[in-house]
DSSP file (Angstrom, degrees, kcal/mol; ACC not computed):
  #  RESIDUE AA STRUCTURE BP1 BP2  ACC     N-H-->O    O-->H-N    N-H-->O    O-->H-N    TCO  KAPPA ALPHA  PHI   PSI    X-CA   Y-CA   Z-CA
    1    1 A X              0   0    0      0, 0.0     2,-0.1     0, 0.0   162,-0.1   0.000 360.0 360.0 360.0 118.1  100.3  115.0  118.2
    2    2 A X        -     0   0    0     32,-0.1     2,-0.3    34,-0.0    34,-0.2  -0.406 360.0-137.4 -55.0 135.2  100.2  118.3  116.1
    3    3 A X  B     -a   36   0A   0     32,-1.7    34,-1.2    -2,-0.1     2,-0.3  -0.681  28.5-151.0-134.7 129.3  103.7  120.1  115.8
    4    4 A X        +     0   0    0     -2,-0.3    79,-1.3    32,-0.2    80,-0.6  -0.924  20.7 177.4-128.4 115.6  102.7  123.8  116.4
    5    5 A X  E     -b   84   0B   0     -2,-0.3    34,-1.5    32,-0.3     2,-0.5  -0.914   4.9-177.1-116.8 125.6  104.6  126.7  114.8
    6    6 A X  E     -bc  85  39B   0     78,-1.2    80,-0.8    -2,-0.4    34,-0.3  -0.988  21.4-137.0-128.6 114.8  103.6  130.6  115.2
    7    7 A X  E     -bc  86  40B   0     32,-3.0    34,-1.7    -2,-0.5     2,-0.2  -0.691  18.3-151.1 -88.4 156.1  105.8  133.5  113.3
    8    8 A X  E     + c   0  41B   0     78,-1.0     2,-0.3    79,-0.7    34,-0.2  -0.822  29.5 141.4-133.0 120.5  106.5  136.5  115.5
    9    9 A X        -     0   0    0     32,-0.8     3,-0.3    -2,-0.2    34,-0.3  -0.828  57.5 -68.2-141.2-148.9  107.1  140.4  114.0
   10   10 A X  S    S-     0   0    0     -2,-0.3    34,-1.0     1,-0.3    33,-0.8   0.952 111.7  -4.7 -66.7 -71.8  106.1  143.7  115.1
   11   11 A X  S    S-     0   0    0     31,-0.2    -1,-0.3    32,-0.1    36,-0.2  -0.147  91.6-112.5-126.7  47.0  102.7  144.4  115.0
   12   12 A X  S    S+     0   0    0     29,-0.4    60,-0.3    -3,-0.3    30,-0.1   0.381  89.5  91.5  50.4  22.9  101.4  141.3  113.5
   13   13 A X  S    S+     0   0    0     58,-0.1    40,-4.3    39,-0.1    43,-0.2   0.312  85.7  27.9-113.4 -10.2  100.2  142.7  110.1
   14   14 A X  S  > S+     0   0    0     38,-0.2     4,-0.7    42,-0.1    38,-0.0   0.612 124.4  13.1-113.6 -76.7  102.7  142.6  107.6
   15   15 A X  H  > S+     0   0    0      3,-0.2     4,-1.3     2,-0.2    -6,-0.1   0.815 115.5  62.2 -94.9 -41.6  105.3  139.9  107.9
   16   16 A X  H  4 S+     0   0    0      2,-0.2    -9,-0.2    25,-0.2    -1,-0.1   0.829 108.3  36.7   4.0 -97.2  104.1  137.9  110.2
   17   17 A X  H >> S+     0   0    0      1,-0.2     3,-2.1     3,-0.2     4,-0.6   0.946 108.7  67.1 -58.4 -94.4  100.9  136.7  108.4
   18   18 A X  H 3X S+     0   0    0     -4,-0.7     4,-1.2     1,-0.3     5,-0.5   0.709 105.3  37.5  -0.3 -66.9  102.6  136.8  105.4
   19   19 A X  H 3< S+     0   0    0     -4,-1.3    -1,-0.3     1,-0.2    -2,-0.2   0.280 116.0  52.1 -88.7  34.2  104.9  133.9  106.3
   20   20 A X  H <> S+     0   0    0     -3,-2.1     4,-2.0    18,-0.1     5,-0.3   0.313 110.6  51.8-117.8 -54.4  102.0  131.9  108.4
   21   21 A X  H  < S+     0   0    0     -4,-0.6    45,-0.4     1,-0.2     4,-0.2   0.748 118.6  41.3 -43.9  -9.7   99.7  132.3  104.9
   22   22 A X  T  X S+     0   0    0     -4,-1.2     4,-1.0    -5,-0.3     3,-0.3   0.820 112.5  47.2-109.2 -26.3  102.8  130.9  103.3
   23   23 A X  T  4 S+     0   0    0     -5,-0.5     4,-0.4     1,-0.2    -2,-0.2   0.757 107.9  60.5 -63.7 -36.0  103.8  128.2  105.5
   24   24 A X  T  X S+     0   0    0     -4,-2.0     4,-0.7     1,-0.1    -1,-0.2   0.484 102.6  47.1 -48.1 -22.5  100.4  127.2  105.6
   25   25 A X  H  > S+     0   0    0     -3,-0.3     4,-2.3    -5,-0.3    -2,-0.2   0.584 110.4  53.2 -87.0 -18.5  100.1  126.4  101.7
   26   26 A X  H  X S+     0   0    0     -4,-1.0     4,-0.6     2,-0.2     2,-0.2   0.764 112.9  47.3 -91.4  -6.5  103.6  124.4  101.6
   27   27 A X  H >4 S+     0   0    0     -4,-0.4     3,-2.6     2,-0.2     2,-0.3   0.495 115.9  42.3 -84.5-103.3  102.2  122.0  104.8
   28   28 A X  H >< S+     0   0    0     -4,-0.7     3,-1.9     1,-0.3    -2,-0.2   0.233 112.8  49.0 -82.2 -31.1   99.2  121.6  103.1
   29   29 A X  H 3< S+     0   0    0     -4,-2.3    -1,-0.3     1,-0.3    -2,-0.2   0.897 120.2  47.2 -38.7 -36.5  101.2  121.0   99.3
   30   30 A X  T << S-     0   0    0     -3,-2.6    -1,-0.3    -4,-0.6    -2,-0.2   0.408 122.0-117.6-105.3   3.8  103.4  118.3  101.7
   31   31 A X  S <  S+     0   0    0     -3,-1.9     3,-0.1    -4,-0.2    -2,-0.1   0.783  79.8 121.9  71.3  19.6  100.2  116.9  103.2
   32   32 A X    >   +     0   0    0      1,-0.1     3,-4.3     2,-0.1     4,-0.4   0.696  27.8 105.5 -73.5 -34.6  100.9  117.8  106.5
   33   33 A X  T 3  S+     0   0    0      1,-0.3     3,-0.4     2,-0.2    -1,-0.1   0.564  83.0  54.5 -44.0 -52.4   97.9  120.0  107.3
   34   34 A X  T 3  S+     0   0    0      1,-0.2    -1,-0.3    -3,-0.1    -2,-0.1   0.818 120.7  35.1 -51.3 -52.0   96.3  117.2  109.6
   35   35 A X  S <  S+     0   0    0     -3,-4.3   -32,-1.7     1,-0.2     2,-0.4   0.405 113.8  58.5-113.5  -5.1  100.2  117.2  111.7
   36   36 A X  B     -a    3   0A   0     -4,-0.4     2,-0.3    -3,-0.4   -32,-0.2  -0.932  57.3-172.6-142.2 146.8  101.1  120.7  111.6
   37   37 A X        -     0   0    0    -34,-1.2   -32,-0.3    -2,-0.4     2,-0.1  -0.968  11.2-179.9 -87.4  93.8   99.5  124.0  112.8
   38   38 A X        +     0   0    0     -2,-0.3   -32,-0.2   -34,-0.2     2,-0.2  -0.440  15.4 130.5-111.3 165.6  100.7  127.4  112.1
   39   39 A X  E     -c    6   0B   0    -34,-1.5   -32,-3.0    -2,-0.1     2,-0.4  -0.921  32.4-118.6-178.8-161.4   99.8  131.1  112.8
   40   40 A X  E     -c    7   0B   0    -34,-0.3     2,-0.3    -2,-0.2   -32,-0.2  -0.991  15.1-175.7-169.7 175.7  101.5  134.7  114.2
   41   41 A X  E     -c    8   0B   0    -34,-1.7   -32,-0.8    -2,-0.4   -29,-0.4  -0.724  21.7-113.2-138.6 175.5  101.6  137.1  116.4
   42   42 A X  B     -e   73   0C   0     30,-1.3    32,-1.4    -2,-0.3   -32,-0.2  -0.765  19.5-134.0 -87.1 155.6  103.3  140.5  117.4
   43   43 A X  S    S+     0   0    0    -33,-0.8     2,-0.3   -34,-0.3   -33,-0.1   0.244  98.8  42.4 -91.5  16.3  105.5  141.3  120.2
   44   44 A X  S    S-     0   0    0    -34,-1.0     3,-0.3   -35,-0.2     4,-0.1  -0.992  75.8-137.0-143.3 156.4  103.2  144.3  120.7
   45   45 A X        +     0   0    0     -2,-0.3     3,-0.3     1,-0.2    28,-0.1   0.183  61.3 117.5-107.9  34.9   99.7  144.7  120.5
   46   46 A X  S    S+     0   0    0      1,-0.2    -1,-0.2   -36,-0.2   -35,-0.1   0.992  90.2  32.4 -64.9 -69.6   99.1  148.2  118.4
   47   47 A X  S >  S+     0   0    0     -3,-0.3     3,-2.9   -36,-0.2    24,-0.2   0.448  92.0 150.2-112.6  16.2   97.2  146.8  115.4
   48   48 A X  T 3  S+     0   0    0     -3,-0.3    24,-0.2     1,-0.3     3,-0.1  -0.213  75.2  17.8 -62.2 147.3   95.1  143.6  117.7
   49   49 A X  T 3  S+     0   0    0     22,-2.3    -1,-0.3     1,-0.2     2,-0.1   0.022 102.4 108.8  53.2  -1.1   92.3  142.9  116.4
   50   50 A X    <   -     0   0    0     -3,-2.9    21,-1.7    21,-0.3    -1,-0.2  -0.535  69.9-101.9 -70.4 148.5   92.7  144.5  112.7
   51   51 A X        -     0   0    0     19,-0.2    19,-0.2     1,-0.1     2,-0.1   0.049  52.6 -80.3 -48.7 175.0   93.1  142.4  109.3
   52   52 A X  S    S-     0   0    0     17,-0.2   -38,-0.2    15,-0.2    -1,-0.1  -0.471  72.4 -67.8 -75.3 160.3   96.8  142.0  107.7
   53   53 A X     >  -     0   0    0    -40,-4.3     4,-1.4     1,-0.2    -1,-0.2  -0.115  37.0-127.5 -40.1 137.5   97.8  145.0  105.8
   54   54 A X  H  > S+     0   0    0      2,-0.2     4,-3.1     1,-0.2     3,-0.5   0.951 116.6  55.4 -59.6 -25.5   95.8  145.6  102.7
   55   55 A X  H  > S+     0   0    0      1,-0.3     4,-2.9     2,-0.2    -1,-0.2   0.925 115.4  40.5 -69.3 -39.8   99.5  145.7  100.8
   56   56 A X  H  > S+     0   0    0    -43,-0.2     4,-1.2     1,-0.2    -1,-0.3   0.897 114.0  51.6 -61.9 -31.2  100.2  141.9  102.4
   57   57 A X  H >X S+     0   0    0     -4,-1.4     4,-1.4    -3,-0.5     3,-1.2   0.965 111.6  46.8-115.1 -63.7   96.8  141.0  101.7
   58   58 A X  H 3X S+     0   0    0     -4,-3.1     4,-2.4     1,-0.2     5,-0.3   0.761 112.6  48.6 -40.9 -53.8   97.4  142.2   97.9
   59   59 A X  H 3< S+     0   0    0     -4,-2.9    -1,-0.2     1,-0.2    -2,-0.2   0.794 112.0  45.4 -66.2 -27.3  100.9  140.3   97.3
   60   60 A X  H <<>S+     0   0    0     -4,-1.2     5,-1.8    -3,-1.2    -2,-0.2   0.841 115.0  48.2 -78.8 -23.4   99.9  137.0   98.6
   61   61 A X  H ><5S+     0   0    0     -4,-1.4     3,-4.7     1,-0.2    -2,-0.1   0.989 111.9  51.8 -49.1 -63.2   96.3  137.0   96.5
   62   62 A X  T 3<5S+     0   0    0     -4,-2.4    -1,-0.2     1,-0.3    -2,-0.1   0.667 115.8  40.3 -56.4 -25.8   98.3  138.0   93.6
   63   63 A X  T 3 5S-     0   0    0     -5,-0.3    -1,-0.3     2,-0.1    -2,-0.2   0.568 122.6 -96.1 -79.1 -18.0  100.8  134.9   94.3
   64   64 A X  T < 5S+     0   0    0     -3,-4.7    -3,-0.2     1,-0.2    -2,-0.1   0.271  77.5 135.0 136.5 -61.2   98.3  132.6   95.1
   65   65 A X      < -     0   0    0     -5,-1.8     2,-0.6    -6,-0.1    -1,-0.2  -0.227  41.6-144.0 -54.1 124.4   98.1  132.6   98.8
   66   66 A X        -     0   0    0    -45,-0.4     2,-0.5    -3,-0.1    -1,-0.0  -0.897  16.9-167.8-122.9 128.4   95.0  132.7  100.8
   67   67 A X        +     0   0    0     -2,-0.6     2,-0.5   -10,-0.1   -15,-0.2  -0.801  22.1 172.5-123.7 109.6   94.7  134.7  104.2
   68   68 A X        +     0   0    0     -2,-0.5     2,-0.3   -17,-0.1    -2,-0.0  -0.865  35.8 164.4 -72.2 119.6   92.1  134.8  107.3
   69   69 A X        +     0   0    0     -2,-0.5     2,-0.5   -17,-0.1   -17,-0.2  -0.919  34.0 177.6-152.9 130.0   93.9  136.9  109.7
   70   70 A X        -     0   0    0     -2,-0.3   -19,-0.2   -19,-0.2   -20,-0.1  -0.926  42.1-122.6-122.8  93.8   93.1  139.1  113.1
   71   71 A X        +     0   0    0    -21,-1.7   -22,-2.3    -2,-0.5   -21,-0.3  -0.074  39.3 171.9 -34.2 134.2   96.3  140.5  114.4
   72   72 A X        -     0   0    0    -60,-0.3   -30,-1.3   -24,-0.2     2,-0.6  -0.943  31.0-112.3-144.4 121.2   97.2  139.7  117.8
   73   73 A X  B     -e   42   0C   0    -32,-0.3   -30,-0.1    -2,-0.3   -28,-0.1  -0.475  35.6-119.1 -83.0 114.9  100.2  140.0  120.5
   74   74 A X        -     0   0    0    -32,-1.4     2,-0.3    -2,-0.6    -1,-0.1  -0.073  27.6-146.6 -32.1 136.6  102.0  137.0  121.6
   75   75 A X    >   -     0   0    0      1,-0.1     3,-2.8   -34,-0.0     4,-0.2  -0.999  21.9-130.2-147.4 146.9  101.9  136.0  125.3
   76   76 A X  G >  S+     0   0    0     -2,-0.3     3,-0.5     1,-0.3     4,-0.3   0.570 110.0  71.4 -51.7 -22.7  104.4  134.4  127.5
   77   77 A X  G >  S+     0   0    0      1,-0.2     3,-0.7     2,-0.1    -1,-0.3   0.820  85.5  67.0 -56.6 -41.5  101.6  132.3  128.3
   78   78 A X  G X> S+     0   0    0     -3,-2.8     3,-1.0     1,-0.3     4,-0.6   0.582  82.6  76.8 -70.3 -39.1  101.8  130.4  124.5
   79   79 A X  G X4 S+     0   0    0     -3,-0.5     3,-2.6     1,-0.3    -1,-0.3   0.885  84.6  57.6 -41.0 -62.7  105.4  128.6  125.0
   80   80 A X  G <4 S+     0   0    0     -3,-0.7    -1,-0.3    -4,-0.3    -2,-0.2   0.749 114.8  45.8 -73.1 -40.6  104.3  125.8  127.2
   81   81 A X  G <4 S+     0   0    0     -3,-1.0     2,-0.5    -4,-0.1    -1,-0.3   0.370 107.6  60.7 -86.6 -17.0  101.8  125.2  123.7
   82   82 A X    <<  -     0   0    0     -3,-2.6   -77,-0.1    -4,-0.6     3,-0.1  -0.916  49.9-163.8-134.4 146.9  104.3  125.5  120.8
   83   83 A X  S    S+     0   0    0    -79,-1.3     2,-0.2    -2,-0.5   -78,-0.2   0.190  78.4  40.1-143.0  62.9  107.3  124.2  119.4
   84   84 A X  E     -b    5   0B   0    -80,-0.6   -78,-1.2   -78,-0.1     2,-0.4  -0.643  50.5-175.0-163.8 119.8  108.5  126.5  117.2
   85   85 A X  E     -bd   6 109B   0     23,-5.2     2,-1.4    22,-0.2    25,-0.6  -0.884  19.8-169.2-118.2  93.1  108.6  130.0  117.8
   86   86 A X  E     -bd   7 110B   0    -80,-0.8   -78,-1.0    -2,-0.4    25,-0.2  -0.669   8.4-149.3-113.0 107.3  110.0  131.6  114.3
   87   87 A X        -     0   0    0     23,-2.0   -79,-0.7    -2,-1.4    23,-0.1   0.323  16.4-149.3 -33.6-151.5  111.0  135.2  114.3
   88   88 A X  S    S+     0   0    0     38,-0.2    38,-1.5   -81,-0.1     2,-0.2  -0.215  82.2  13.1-142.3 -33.9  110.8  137.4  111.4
   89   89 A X  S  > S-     0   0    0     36,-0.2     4,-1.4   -81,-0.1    36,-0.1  -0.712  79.9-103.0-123.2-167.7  114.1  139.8  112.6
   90   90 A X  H >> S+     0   0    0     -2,-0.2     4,-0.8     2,-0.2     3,-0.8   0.980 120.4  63.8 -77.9 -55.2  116.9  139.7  115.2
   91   91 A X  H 3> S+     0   0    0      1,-0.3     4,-3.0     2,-0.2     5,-0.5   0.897 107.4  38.5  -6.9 -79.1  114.5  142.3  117.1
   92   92 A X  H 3> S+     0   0    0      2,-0.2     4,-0.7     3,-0.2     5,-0.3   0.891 108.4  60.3 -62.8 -38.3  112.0  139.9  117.5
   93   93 A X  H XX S+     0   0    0     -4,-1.4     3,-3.5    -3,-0.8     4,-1.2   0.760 108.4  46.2 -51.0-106.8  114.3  137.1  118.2
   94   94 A X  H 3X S+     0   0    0     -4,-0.8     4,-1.4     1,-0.3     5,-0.3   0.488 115.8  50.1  24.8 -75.4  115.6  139.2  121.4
   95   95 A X  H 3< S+     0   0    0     -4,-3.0    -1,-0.3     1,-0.3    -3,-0.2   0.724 113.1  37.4 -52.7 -28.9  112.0  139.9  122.5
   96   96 A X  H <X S+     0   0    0     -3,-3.5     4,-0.8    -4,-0.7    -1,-0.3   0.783 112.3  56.9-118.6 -23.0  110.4  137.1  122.5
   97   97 A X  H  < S+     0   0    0     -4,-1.2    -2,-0.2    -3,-0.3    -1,-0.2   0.784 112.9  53.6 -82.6 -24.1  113.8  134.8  123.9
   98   98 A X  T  < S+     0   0    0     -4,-1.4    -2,-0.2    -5,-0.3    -3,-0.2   0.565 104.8  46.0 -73.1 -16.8  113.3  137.6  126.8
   99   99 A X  T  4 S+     0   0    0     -5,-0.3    -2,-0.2    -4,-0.1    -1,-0.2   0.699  88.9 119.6 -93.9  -4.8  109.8  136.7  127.3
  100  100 A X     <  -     0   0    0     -4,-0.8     3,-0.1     1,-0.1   -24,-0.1   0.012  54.3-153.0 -27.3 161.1  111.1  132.8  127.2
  101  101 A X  S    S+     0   0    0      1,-0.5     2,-0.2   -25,-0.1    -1,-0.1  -0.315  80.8  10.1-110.2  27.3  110.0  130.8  131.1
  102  102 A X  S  > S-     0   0    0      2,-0.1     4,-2.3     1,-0.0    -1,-0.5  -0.431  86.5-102.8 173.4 130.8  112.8  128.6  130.8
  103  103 A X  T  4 S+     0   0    0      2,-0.2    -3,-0.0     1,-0.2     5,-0.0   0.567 122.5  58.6  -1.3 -38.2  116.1  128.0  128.5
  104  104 A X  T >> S+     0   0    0      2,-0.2     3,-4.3     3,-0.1     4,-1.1   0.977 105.1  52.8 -77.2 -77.4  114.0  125.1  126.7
  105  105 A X  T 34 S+     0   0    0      1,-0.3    -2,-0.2    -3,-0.3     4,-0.1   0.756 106.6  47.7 -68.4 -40.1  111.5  127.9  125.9
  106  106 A X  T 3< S+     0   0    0     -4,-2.3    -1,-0.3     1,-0.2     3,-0.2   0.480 103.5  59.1 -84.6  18.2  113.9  130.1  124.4
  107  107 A X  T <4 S+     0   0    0     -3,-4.3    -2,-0.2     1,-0.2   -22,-0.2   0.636  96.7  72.4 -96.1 -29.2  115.7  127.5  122.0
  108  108 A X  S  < S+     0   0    0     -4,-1.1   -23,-5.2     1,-0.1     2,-0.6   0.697  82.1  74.6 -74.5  19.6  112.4  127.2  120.8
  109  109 A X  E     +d   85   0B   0     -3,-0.2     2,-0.2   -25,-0.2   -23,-0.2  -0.927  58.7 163.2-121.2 111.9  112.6  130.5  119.2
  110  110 A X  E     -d   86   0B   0    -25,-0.6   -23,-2.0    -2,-0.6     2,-0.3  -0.682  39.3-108.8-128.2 169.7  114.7  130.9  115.7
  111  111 A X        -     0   0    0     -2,-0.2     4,-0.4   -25,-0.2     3,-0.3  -0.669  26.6-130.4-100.7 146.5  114.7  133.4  113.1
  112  112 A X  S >  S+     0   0    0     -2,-0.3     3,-3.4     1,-0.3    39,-0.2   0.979 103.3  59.3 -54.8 -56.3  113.1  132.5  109.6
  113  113 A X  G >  S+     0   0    0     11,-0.4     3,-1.9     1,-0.3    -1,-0.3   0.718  87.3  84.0 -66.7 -11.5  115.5  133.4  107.2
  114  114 A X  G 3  S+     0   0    0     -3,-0.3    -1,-0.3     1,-0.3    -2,-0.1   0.656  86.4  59.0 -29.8 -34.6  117.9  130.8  109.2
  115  115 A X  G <  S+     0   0    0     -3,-3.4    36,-0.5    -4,-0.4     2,-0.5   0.212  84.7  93.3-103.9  22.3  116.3  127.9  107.1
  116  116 A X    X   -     0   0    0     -3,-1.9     3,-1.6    34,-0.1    31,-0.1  -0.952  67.2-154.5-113.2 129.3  117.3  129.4  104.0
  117  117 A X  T 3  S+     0   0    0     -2,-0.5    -1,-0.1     1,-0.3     4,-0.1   0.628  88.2  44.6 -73.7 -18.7  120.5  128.1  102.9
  118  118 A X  T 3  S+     0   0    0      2,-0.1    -1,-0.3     3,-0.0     3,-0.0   0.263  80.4 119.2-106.6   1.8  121.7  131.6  100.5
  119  119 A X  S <  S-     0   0    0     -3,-1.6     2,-0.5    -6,-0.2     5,-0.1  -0.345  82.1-111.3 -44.0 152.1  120.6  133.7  103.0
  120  120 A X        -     0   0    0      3,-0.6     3,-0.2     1,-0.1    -2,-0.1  -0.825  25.0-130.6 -99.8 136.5  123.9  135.7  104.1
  121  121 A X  S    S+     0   0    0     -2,-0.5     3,-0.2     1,-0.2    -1,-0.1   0.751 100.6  57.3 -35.7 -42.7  124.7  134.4  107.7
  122  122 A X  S    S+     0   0    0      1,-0.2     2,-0.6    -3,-0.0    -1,-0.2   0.849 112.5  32.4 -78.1 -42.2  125.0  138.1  109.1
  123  123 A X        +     0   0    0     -3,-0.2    -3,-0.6     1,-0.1    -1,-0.2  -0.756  52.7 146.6-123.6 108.3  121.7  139.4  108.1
  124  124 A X        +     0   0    0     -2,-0.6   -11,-0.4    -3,-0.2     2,-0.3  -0.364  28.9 137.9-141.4  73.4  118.7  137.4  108.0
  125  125 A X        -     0   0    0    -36,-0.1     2,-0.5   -12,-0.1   -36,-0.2  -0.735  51.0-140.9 -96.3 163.1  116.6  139.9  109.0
  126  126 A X        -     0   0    0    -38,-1.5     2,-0.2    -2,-0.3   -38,-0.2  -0.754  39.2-126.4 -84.6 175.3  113.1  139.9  106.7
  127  127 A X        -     0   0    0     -2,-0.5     2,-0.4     9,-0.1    13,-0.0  -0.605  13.1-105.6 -35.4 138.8  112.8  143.6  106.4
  128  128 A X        -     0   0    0     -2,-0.2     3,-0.2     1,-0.2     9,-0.1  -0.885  28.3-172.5 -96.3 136.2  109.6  145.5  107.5
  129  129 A X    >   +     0   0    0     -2,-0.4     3,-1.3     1,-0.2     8,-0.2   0.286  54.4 109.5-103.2   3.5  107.9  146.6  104.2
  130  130 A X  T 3  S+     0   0    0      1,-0.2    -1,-0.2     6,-0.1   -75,-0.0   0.586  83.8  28.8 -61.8  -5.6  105.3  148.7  106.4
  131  131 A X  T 3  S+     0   0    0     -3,-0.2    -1,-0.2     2,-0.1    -2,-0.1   0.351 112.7  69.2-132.1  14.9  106.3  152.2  105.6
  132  132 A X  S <  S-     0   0    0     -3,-1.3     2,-0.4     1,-0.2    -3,-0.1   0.203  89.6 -81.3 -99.6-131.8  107.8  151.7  101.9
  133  133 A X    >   -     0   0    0      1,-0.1     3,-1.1   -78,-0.0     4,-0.4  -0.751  54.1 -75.9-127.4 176.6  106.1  150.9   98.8
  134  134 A X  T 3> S+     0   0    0     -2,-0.4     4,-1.7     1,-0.2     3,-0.3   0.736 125.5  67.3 -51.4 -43.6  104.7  147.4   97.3
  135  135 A X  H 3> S+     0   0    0      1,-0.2     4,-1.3     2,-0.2    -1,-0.2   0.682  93.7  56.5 -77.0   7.3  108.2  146.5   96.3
  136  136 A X  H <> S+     0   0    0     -3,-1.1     4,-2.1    -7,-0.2    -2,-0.2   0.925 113.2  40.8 -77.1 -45.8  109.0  146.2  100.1
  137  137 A X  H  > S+     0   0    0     -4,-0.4     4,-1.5    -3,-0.3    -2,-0.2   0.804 115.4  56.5 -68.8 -40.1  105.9  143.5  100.4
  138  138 A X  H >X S+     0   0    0     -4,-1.7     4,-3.5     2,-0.2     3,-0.6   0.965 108.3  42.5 -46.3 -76.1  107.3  142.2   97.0
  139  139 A X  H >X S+     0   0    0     -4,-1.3     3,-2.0     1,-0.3     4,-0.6   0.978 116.0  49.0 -72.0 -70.9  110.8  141.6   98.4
  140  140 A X  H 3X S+     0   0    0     -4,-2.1     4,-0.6     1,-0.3    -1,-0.3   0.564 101.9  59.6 -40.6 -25.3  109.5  140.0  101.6
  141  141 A X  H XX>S+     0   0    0     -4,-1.5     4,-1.6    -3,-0.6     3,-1.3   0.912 109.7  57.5 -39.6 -62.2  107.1  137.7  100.0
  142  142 A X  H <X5S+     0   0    0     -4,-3.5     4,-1.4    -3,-2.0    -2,-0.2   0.736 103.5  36.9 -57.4 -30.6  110.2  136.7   98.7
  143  143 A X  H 3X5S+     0   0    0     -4,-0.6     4,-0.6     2,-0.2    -1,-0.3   0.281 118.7  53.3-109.1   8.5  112.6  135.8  101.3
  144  144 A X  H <<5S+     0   0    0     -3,-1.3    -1,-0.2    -4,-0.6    -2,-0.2   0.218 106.1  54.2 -96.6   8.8  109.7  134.2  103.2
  145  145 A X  H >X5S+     0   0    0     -4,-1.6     3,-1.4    -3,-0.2     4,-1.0   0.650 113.2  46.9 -99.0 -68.5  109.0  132.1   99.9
  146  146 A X  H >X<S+     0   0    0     -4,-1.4     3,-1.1    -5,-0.5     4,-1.1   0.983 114.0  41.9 -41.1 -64.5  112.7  131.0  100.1
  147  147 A X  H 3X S+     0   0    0     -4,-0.6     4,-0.9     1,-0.2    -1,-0.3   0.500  93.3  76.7 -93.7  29.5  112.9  130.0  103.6
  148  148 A X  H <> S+     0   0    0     -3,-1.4     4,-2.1     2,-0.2    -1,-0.2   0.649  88.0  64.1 -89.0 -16.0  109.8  128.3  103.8
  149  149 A X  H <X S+     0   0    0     -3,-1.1     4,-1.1    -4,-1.0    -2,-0.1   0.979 112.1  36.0 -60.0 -50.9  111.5  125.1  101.8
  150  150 A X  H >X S+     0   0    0     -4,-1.1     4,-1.1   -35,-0.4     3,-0.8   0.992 113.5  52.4 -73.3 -59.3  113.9  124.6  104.6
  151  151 A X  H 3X S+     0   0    0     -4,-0.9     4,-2.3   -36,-0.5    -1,-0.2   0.832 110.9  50.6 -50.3 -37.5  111.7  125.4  107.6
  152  152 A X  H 3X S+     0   0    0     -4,-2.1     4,-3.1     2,-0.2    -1,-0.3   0.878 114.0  51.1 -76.3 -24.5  109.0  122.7  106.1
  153  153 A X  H XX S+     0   0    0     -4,-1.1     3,-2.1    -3,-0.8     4,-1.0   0.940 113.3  41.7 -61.7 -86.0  112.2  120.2  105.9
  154  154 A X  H 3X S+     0   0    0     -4,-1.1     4,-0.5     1,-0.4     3,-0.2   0.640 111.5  51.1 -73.8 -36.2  113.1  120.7  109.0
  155  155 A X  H >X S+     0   0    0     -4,-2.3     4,-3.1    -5,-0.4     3,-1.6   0.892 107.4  58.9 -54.6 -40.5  109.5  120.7  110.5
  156  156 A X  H <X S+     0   0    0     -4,-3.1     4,-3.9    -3,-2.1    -2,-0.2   0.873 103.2  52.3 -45.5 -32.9  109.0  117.3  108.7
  157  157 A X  H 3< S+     0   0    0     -4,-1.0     4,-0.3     2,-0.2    -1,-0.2   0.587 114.1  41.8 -83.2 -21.0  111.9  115.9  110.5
  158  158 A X  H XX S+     0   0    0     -3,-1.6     4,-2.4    -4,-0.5     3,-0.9   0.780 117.2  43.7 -89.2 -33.3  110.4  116.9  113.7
  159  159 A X  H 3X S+     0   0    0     -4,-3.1     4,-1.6     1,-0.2    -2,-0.2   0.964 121.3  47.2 -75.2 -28.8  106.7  115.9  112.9
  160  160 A X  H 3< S+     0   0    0     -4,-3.9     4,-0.2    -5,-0.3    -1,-0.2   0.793 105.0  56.5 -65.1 -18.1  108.5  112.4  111.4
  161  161 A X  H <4 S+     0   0    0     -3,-0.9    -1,-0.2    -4,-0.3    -2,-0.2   0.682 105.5  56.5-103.7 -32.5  110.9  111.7  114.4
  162  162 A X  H  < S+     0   0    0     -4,-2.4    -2,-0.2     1,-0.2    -1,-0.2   0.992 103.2  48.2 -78.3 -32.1  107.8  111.7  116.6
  163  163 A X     <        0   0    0     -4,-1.6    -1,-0.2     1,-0.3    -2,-0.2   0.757 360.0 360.0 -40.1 -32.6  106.0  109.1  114.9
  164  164 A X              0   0    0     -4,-0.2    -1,-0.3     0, 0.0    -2,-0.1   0.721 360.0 360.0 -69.2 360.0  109.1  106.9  114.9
């Protein structure tokens, strides 16, 4: 059974993609690809149907990182289908545990930077680099590069504990 995880930010074009383009290269490094399935979303639908920012597009090339991406807004509908819903701010946390259908649905929704252990506890918002410069895309690359180590431990541990 496929373990399905979709990151959440604003308008699905920046941060978003970013951390599904990135999450997607450390399953497939771990051999996962086959048992997990990732993607994103928006809580709002302003940029649906558009590419990722050219500036995301630019920082992940430049990294490595390869992204197909059509911006899109998350719908309430999508819970019953996933299990892991990983936020990109507290904002989005909020939103998207108020679009929850059940208690269940809204534990499944955690903020990213949460699975990185040197995050500071109080803020683990990413930032949105959409109205700064390149070193805004820069820094966010970065702290979705960080907590993508923990988040793929802890998704192993789910995709391993069903097999048992």
């Amino acid at each position: 059974m496929t373990y399905r995880v979709c990151f959440v930010c604003t308008g699905n074009i920046c941060r978003s993609p970013m951390a599904e383009a990135v999450f997607h290269a450390r399953v497939a490094d771990a051999g996962l690809d086959d048992l997990v399935e990732a993607d994103s979303a928006g809580t709002g639908g302003w940029h649906e149907g558009e590419g990722a920012d050219p500036r995301t597009v630019a920082v992940l090339a430049e990294h490595g990182y390869d992204l197909d991406h059509t911006a899109r807004q998350f719908q309430q509908s999508w819970f019953s289908g996933l299990d892991l819903i990983v936020a990109l701010d507290a904002g989005h946390l909020r939103a998207l545990r108020r679009l929850a259908p059940t208690e269940r649905d809204a534990a499944k929704v955690r903020l990213l930077r949460s699975y990185d252990p040197a995050a500071d506890g109080d803020d683990l918002d990413v930032p949105d680099p959409y109205y700064g410069g390149q070193d805004g895309f820069e820094e966010c690359l970065e702290m979705v590069e960080a907590a993508s180590t923990g988040l793929l431990a802890a998704v192993r541990e789910q995709v391993e504990g069903r097999a048992a």
